[in-house]
N, C-alpha and C positions, 0 to 999 in steps of 0.2 A: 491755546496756541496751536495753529494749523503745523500738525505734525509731515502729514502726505495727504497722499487720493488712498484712498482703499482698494483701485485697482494695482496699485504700488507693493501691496501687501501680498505675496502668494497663501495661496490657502496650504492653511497647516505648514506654516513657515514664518520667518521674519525678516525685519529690515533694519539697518542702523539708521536713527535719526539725529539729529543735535539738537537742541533747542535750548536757550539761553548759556549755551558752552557745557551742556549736560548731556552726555552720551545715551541714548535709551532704545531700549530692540521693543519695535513697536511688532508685536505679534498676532497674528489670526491663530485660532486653533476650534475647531468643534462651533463654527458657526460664530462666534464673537472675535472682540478683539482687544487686545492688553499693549500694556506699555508698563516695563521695569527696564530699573536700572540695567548698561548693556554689557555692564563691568561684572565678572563672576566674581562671588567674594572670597573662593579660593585661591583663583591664582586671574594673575590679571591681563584675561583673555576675552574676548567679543565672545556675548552669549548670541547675540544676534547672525554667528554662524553658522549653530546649533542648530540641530534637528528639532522641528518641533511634534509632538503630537498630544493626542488626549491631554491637553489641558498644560504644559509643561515646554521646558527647552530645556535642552543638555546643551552641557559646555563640552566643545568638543575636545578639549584637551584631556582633560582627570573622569569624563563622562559625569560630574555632577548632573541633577537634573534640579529646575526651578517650577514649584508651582507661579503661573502667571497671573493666580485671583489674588495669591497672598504673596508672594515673593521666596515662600520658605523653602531651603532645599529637600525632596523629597527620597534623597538618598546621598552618602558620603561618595567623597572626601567633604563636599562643603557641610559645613554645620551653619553657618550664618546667614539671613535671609539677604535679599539685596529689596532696593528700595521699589514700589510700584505707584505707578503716578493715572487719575482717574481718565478717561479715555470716552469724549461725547463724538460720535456718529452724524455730520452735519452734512446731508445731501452726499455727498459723494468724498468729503472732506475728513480726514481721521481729526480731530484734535486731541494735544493733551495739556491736562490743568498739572504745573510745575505747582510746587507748593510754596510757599513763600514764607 
């Protein structure tokens, strides 16, 4: 499902996107680009705010950080990962595959 344009996406940052009524922070970081759940699973705030860098997005409320390969938190308060959805490169087109 065409998520944006990849020029949509700043580098080493992110965006909120919807897609089938599923909130997801489509992110660049280190030359790639990821799509996870946009919902922190600590407390229920847009990670798609969050500063991104080196591979990662902090929720800017409690500063959890999320790895964007796997979704796990990489430092407290969150202990729980959030969801990550697979993300194909189509010409200038981001898409991402919802699971079903």
């Amino acid at each position: 499902m065409r998520a944006c344009a990849l020029d949509d996406i700043p580098v080493e940052g992110a965006l909120k996107v919807v897609l089938g009524g599923i909130d997801i922070c489509v992110a660049r970081s280190e030359g790639e680009v990821f799509a996870i759940s946009d919902t922190c699973s600590h407390a229920d705030v847009s990670l798609s705010e969050g500063d991104v860098e080196e591979g990662t997005v902090e929720c800017w409320l409690h500063g959890s950080r999320f790895d964007l390969r796997t979704g796990k938190p990489t430092c407290l308060p969150a202990v729980k990962a959030v969801a990550t959805y697979p993300v194909v490169i189509e010409g200038d087109d981001v898409h991402v595959k919802l699971e079903k």
